[in-house]
PDB file of N, CA, C and O in Angstrom:
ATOM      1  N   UNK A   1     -16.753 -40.807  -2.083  1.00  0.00           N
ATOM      2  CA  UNK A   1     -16.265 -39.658  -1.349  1.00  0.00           C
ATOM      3  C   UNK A   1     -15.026 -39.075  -2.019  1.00  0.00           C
ATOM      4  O   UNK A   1     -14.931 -37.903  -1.655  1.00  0.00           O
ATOM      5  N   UNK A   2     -14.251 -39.337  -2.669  1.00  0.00           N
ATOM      6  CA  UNK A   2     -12.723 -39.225  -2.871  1.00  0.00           C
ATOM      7  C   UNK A   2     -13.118 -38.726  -4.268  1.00  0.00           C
ATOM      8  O   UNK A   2     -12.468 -37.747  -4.636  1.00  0.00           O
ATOM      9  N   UNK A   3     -14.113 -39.219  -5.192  1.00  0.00           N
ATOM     10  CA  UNK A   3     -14.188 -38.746  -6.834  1.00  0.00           C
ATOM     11  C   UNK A   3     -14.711 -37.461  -6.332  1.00  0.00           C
ATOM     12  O   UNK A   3     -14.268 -36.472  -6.917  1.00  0.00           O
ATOM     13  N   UNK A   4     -15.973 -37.150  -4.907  1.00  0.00           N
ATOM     14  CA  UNK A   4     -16.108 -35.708  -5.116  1.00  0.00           C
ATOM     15  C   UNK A   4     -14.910 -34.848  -4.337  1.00  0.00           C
ATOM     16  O   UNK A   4     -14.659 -33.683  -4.644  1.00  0.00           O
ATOM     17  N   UNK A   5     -14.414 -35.358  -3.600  1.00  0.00           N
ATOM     18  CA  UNK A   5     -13.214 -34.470  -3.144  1.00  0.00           C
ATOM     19  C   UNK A   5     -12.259 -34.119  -4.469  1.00  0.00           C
ATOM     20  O   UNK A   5     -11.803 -32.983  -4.596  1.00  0.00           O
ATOM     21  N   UNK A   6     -12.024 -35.026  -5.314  1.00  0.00           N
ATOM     22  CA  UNK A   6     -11.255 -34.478  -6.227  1.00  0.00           C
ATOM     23  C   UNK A   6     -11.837 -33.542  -7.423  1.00  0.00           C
ATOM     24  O   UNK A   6     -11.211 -32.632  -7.967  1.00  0.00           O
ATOM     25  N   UNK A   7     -13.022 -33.909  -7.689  1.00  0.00           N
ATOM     26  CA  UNK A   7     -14.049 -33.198  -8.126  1.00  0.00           C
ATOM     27  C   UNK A   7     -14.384 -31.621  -7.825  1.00  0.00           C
ATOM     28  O   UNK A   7     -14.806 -30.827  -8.665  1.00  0.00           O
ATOM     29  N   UNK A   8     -14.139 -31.371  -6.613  1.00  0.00           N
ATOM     30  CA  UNK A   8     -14.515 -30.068  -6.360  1.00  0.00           C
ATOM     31  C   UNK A   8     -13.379 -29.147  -6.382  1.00  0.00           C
ATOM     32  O   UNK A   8     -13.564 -27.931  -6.430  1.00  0.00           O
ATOM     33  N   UNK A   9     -11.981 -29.771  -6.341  1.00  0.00           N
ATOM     34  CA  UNK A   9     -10.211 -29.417  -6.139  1.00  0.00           C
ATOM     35  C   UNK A   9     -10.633 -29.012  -7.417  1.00  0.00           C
ATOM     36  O   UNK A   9     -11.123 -29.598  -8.382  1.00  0.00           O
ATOM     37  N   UNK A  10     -10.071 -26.984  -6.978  1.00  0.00           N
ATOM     38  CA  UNK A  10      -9.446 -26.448  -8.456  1.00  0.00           C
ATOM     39  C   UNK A  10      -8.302 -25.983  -8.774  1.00  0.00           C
ATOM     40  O   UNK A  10      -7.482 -25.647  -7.919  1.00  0.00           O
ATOM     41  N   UNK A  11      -8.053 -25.883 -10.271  1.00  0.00           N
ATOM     42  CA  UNK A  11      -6.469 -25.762 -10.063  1.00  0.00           C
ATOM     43  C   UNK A  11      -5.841 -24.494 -10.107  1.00  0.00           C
ATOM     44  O   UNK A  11      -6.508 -23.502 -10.403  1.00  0.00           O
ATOM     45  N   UNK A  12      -4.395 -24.398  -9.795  1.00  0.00           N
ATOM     46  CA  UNK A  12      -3.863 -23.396  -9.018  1.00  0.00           C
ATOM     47  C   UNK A  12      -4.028 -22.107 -10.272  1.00  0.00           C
ATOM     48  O   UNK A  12      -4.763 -21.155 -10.011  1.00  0.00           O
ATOM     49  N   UNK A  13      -3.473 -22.148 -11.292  1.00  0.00           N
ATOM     50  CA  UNK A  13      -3.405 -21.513 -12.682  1.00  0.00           C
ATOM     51  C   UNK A  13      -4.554 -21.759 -13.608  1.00  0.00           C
ATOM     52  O   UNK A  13      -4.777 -22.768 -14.277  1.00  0.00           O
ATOM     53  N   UNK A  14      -5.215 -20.692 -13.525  1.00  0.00           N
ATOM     54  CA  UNK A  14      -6.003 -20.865 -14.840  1.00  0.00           C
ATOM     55  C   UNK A  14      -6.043 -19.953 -16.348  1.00  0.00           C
ATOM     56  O   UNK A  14      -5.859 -18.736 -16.338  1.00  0.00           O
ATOM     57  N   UNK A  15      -6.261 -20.590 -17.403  1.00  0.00           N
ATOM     58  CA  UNK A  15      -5.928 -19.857 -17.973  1.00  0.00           C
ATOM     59  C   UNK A  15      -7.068 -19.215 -19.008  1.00  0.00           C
ATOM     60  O   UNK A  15      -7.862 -20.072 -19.395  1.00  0.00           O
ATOM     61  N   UNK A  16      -7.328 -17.746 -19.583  1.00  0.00           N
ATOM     62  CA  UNK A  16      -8.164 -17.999 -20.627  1.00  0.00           C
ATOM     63  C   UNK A  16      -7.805 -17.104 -21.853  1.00  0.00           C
ATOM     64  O   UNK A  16      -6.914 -16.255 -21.856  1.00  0.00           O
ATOM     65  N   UNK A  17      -8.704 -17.447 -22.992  1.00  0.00           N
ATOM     66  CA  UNK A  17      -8.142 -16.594 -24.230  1.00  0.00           C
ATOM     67  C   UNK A  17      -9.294 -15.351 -23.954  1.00  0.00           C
ATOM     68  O   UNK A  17     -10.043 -15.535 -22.995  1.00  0.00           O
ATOM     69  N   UNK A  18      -9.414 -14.468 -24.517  1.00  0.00           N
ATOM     70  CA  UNK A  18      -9.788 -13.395 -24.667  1.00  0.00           C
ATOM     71  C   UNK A  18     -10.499 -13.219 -26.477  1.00  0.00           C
ATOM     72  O   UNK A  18     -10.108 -14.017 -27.328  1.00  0.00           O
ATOM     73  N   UNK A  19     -11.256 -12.404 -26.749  1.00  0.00           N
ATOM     74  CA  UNK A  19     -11.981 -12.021 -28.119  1.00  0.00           C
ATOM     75  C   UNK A  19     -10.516 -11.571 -29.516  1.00  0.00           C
ATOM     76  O   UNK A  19     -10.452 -11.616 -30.745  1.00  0.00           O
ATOM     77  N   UNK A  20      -9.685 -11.215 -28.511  1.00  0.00           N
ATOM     78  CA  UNK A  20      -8.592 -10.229 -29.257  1.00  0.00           C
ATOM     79  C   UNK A  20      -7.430 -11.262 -29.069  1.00  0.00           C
ATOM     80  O   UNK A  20      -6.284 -10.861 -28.866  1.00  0.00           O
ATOM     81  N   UNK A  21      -7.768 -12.743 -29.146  1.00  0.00           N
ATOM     82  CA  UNK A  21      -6.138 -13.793 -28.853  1.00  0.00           C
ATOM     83  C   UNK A  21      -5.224 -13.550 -27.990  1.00  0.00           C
ATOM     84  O   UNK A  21      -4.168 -14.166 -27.845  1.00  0.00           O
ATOM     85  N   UNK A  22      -5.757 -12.306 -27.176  1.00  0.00           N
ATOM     86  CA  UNK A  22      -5.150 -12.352 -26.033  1.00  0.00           C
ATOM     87  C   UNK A  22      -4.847 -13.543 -24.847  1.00  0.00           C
ATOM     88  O   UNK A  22      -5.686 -14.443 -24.833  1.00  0.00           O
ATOM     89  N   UNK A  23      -3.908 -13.632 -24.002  1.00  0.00           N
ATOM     90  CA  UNK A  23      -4.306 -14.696 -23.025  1.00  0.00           C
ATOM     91  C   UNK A  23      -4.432 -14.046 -21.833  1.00  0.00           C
ATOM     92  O   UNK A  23      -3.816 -12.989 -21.697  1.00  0.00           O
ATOM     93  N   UNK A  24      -5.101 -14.461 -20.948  1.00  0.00           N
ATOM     94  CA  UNK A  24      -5.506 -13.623 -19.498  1.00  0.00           C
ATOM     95  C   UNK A  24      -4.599 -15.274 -18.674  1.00  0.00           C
ATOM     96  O   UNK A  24      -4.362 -16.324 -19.272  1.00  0.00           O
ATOM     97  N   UNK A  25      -4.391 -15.065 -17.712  1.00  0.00           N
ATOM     98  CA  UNK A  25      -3.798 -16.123 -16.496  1.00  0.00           C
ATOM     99  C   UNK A  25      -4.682 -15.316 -15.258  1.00  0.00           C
ATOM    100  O   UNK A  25      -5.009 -14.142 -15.085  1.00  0.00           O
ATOM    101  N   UNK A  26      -4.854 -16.388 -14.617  1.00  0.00           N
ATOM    102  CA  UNK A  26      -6.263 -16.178 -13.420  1.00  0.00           C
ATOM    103  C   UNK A  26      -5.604 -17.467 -12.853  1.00  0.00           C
ATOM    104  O   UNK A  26      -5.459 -18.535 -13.446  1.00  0.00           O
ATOM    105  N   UNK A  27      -5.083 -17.020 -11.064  1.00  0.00           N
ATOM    106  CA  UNK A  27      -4.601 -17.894 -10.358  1.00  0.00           C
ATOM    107  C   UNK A  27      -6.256 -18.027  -9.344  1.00  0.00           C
ATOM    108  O   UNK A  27      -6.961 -17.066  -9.038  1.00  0.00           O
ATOM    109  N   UNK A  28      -6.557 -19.680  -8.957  1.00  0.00           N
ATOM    110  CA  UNK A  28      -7.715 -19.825  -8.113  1.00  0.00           C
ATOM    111  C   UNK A  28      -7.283 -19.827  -6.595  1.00  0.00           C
ATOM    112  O   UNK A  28      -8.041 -20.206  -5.702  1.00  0.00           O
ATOM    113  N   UNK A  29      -6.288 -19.471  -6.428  1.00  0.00           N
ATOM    114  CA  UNK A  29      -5.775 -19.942  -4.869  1.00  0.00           C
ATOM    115  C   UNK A  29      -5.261 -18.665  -4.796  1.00  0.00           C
ATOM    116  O   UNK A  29      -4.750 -18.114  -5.771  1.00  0.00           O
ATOM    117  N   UNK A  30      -5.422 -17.845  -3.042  1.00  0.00           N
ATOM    118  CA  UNK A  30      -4.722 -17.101  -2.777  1.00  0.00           C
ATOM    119  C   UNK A  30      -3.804 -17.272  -2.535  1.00  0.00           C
ATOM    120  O   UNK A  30      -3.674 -18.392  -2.041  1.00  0.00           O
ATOM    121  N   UNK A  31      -2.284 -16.324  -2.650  1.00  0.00           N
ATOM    122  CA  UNK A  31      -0.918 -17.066  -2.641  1.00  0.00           C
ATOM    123  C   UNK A  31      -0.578 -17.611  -1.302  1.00  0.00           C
ATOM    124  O   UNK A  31       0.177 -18.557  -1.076  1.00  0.00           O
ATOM    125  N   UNK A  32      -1.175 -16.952  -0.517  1.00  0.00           N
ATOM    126  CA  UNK A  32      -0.976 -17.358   0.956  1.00  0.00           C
ATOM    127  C   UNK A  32      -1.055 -18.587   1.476  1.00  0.00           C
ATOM    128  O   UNK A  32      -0.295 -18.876   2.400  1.00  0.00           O
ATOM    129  N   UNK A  33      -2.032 -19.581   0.955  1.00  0.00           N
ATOM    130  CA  UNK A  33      -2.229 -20.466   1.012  1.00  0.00           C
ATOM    131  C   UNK A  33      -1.945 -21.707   0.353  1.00  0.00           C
ATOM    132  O   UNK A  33      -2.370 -22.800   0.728  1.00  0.00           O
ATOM    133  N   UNK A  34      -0.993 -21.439  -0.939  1.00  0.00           N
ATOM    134  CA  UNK A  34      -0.174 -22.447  -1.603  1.00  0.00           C
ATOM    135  C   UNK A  34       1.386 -22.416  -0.880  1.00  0.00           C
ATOM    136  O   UNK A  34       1.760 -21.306  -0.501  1.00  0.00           O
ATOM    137  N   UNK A  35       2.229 -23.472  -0.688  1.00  0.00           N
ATOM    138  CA  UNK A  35       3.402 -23.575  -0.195  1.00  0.00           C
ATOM    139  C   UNK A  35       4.549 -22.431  -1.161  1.00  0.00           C
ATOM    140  O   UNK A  35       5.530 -22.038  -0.531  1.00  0.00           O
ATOM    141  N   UNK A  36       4.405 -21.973  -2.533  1.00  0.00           N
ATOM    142  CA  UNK A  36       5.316 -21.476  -3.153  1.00  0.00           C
ATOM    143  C   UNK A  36       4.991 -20.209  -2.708  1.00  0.00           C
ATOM    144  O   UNK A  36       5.896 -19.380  -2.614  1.00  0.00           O
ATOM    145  N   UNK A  37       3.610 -19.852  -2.356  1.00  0.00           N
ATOM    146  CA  UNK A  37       3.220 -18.489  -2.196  1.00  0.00           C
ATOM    147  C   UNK A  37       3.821 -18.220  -0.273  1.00  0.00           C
ATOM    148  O   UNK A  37       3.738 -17.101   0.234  1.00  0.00           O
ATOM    149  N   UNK A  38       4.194 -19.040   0.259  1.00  0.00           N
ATOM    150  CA  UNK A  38       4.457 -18.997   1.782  1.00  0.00           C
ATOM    151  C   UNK A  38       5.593 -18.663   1.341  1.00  0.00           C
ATOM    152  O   UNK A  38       5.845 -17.461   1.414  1.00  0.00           O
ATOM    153  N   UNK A  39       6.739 -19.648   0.695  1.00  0.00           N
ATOM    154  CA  UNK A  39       7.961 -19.632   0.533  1.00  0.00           C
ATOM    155  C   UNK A  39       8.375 -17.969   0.167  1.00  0.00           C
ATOM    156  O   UNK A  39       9.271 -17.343   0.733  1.00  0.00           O
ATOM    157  N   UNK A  40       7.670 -17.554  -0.694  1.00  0.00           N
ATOM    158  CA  UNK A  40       7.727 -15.909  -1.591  1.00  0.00           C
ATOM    159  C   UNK A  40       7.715 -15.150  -0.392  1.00  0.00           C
ATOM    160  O   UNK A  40       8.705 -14.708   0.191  1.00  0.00           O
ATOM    161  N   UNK A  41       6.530 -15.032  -0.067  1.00  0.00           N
ATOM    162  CA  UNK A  41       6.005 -14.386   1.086  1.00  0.00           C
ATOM    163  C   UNK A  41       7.466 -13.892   2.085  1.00  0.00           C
ATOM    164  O   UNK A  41       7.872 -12.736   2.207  1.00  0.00           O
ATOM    165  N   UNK A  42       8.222 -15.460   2.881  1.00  0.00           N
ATOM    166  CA  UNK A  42       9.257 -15.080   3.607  1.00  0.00           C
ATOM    167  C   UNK A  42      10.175 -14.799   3.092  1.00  0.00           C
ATOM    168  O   UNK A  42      10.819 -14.029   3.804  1.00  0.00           O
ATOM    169  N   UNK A  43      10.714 -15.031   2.047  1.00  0.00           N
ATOM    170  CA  UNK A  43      12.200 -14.252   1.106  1.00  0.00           C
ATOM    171  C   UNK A  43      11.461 -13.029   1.186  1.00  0.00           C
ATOM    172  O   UNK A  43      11.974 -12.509   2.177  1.00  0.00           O
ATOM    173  N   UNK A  44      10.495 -12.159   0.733  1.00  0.00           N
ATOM    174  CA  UNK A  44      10.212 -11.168   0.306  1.00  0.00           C
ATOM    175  C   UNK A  44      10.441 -10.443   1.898  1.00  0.00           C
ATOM    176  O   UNK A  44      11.109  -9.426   2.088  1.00  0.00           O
ATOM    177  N   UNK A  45       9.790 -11.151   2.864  1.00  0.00           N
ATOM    178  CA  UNK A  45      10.049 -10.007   4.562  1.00  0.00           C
ATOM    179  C   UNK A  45      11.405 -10.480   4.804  1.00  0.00           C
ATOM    180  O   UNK A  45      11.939  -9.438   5.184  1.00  0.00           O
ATOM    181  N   UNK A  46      11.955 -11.028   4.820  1.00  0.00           N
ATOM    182  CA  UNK A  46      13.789 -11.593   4.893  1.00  0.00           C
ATOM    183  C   UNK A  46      14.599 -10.314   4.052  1.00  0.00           C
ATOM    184  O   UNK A  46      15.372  -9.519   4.584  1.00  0.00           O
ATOM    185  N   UNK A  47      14.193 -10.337   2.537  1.00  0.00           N
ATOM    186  CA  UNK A  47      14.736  -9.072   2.070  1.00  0.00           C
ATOM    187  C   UNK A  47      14.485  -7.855   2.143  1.00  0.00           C
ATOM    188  O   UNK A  47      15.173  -6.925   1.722  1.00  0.00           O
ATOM    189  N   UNK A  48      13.469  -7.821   2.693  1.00  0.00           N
ATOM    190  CA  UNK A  48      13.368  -5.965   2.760  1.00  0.00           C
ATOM    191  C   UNK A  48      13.409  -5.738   4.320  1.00  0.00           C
ATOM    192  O   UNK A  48      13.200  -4.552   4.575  1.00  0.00           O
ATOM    193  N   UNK A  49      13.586  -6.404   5.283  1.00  0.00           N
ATOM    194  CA  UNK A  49      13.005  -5.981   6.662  1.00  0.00           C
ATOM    195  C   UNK A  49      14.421  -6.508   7.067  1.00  0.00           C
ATOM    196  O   UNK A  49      15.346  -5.701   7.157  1.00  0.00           O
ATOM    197  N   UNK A  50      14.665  -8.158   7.374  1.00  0.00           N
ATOM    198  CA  UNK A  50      15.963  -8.737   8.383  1.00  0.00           C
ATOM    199  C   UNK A  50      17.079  -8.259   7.348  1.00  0.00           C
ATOM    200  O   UNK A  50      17.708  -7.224   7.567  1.00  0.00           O
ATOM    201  N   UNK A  51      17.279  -8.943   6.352  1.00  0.00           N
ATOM    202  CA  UNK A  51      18.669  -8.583   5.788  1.00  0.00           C
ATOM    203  C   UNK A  51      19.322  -7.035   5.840  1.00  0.00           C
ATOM    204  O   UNK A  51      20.504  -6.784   6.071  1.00  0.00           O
ATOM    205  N   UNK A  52      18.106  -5.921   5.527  1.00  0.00           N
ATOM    206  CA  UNK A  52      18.743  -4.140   5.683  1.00  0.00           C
ATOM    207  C   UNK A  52      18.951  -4.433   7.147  1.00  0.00           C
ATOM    208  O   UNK A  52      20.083  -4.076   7.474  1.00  0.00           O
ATOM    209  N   UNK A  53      18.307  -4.926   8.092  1.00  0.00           N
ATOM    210  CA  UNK A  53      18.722  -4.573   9.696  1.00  0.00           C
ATOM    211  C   UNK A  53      19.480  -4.854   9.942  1.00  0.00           C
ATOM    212  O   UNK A  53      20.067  -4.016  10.627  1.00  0.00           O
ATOM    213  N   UNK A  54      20.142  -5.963   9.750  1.00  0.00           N
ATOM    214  CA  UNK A  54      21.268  -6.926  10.053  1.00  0.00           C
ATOM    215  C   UNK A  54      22.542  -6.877   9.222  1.00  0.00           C
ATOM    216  O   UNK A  54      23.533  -7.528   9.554  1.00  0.00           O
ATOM    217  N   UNK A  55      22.505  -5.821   7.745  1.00  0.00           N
ATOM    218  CA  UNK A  55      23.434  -5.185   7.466  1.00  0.00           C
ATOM    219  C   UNK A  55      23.725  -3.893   7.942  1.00  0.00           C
ATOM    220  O   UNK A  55      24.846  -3.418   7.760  1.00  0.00           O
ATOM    221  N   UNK A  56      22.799  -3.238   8.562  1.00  0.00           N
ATOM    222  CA  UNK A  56      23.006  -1.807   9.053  1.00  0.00           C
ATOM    223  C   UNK A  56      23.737  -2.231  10.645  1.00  0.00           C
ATOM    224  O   UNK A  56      24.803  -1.670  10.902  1.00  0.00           O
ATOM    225  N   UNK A  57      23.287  -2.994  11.459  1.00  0.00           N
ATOM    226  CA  UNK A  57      24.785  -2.978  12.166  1.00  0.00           C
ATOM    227  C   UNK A  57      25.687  -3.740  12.127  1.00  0.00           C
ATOM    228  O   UNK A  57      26.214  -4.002  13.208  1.00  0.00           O
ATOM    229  N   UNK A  58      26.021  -4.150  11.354  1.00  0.00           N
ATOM    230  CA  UNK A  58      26.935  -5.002  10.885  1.00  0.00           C
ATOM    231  C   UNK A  58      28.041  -3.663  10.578  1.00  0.00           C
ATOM    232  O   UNK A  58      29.211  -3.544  10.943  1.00  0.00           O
ATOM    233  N   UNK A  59      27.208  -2.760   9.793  1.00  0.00           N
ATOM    234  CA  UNK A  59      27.997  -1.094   9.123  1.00  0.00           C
ATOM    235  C   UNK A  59      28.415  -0.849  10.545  1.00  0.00           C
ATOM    236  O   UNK A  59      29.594  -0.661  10.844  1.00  0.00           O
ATOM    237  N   UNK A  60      27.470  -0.853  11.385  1.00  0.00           N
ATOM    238  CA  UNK A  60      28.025   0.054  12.536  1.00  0.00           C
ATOM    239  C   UNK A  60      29.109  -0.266  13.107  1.00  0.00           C
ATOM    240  O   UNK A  60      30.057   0.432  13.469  1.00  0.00           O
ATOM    241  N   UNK A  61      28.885  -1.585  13.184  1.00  0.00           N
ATOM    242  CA  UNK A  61      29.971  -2.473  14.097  1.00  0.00           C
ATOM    243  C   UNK A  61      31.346  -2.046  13.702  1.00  0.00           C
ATOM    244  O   UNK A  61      32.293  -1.660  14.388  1.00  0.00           O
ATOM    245  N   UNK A  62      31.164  -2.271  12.011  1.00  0.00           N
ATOM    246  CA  UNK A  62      32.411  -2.127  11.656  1.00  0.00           C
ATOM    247  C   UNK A  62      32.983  -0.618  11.632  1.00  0.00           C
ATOM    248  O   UNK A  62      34.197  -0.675  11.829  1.00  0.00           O
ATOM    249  N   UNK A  63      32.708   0.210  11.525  1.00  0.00           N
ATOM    250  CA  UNK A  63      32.330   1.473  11.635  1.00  0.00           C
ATOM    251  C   UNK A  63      32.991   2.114  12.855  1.00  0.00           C
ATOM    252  O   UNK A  63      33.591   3.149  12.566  1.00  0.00           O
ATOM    253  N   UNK A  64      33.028   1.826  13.926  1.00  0.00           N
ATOM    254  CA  UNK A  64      32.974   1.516  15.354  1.00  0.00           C
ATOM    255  C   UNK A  64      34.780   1.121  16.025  1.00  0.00           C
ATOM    256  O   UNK A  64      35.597   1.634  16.789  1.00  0.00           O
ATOM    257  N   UNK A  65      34.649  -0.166  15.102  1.00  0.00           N
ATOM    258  CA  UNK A  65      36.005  -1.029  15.365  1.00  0.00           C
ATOM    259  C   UNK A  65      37.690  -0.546  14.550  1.00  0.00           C
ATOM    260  O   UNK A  65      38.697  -1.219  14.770  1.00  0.00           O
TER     261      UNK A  65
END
């Protein structure tokens, strides 16, 4: 059971060459579903969404006082 469970596990990065020595990178996992791709995910809504809100009244406050 365990040789085909590991057996069928693919890996996260793949890589291939191309005709022209190019290299192509081909990820098999959607990011959503790897822990680094969760981690990204919330810095990325943290910086564009909470941090502008939470500096804009922070402006006000001070603004205000």
């Amino acid at each position: 059971m365990d040789k085909e469970k590991t057996k069928q596990t693919k890996k996260l990065v793949r890589t291939k060459v191309r005709a022209d020595k190019s290299i192509e990178v081909e990820f098999q996992k959607h990011p959503k579903d790897t822990i680094i791709g969760k981690i990204l995910l919330y810095l990325i809504i943290i910086g564009t969404v909470i941090l502008p809100v939470a500096l804009l009244i922070y402006a006000i406050i001070e603004a205000f006082s």
